[in-house]
C-alpha positions in Angstrom: 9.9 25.6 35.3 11.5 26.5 32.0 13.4 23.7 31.7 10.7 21.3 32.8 9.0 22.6 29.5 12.0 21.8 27.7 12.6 19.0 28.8 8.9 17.6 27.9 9.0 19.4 24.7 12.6 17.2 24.3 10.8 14.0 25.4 7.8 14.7 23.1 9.7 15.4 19.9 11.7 12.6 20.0 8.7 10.2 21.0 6.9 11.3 18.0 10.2 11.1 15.9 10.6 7.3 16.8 7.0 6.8 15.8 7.3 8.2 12.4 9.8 6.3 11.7 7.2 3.2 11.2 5.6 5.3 8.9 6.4 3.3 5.7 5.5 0.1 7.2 2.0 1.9 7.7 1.6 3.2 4.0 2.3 -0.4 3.5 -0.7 -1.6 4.9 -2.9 1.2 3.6 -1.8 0.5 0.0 -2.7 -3.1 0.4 -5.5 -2.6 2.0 -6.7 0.1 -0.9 -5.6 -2.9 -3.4 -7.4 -5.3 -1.9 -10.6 -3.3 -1.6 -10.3 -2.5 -5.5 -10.0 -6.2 -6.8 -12.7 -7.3 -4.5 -14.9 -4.6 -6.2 -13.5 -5.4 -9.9 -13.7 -9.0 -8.8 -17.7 -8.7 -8.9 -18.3 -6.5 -11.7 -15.8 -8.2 -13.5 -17.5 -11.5 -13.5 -21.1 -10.9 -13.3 -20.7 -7.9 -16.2 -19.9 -7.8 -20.2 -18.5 -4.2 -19.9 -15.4 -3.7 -21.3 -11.8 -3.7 -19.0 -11.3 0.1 -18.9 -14.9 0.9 -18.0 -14.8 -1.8 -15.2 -11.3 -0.7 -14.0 -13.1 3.6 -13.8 -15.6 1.7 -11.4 -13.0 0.5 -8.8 -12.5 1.3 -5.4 -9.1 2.0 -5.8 -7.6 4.8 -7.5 -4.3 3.1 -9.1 -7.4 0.8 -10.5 -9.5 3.9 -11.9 -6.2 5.4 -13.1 -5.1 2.7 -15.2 -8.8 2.1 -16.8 -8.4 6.0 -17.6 -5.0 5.1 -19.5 -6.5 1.7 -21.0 -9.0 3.9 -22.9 -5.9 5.7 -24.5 -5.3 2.5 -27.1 -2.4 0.4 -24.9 -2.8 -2.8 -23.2 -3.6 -3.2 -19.9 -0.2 -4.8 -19.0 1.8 -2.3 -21.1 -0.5 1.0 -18.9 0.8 -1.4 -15.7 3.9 -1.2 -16.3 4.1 2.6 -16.7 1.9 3.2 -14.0 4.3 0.8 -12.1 7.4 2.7 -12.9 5.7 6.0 -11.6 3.9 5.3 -8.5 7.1 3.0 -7.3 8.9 6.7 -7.2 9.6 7.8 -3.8 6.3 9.4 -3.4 4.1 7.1 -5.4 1.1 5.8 -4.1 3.3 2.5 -4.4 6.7 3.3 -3.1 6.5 1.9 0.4 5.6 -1.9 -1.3 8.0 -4.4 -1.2 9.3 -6.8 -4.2 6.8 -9.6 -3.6 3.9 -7.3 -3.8 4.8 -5.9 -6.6 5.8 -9.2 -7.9 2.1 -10.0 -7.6 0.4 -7.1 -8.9 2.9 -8.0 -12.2 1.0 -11.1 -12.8 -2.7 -10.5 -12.0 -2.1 -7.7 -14.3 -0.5 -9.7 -16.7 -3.1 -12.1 -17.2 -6.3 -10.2 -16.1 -8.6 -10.0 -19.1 -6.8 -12.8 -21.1 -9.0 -15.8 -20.3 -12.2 -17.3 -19.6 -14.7 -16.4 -16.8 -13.6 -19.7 -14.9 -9.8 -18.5 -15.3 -10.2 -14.9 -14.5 -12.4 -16.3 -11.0 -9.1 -18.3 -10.1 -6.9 -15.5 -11.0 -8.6 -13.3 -8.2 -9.3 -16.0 -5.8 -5.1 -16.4 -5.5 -4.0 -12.8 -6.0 -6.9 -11.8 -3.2 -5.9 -14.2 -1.3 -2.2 -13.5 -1.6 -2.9 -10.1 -1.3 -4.5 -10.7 2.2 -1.4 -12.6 3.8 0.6 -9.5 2.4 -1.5 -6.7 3.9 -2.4 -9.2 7.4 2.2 -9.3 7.3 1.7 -5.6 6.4 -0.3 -4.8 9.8 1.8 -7.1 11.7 5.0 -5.3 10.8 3.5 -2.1 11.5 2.0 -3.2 14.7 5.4 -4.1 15.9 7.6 -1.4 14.2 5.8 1.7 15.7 5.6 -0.2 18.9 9.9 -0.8 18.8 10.4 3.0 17.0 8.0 4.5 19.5 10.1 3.1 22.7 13.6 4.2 20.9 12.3 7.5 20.6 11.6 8.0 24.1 14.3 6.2 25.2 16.4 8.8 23.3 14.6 11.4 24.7 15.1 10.6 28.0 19.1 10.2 27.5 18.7 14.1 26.0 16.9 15.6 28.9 19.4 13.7 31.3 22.1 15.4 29.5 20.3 18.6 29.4 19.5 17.9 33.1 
């Protein structure tokens, strides 16, 4: 009966293991997704609104997005509080250290020329990096979908070799 327990307890454990190891792929998706949700939001103030970039950046949706309006009120530009924003939160830790380059890479330029242009300009600008951003998080999901289903099967599959040596 005691090893029975042990053995599930074996089989558990390195089920839940195998899942976690998706776990980036995951905080991939979630980022994206939190990203997403923000420009939408900043998309609409942003255009139909005279208020100034850091006030309309506090209003967002997405914290990294409230964050760097906080830091845009501190004298800096916009693409220089990026940048330093960037180089913390890609940390291991960071809300944005499971991204890959090309997100990144995206984030680089709608930050680079948000604010910079007319309304027409600035409505294209989020048109392409929201779309953009949706392939990335819908590639995001995908991935995830298929990585925890993968790491998930290892797991067990591991587990069952340990309780067949245990056994």
């Amino acid at each position: 009966m005691l090893k029975a327990g042990l053995l599930a307890v074996v089989l558990l454990a390195c089920t839940a293991v195998g899942r976690s190891l998706s776990g980036a792929r995951r905080r991939r998706a979630e980022a994206l997704g939190e990203l997403l949700a923000g420009m939408r939001v900043l998309r609409l103030r942003m255009l139909n609104s005279m208020e100034p970039m850091g006030i309309l950046l506090r209003k967002s949706d997405a914290k990294l997005f409230r964050e760097l309006g906080n830091e845009l009120g501190a004298g800096a530009s916009l693409s220089e509080c990026w940048q330093a924003r960037r180089e913390r939160e890609r940390s291991r830790g960071g809300a944005l250290d499971s991204l890959e380059e090309d997100d990144v890479i995206l984030l680089d330029g709608f930050f680079r020329r948000l604010g910079g242009s007319g309304r027409a300009e600035q409505g294209e600008l989020f048109n392409h990096s929201i779309a953009a951003m949706e392939e990335a998080q819908a590639h995001a999901r995908r991935s995830y979908a298929d990585a925890s289903k993968v790491y998930t099967a290892l797991g067990t599959l591991v587990g069952i070799g340990l309780c067949v040596l245990i056994v």
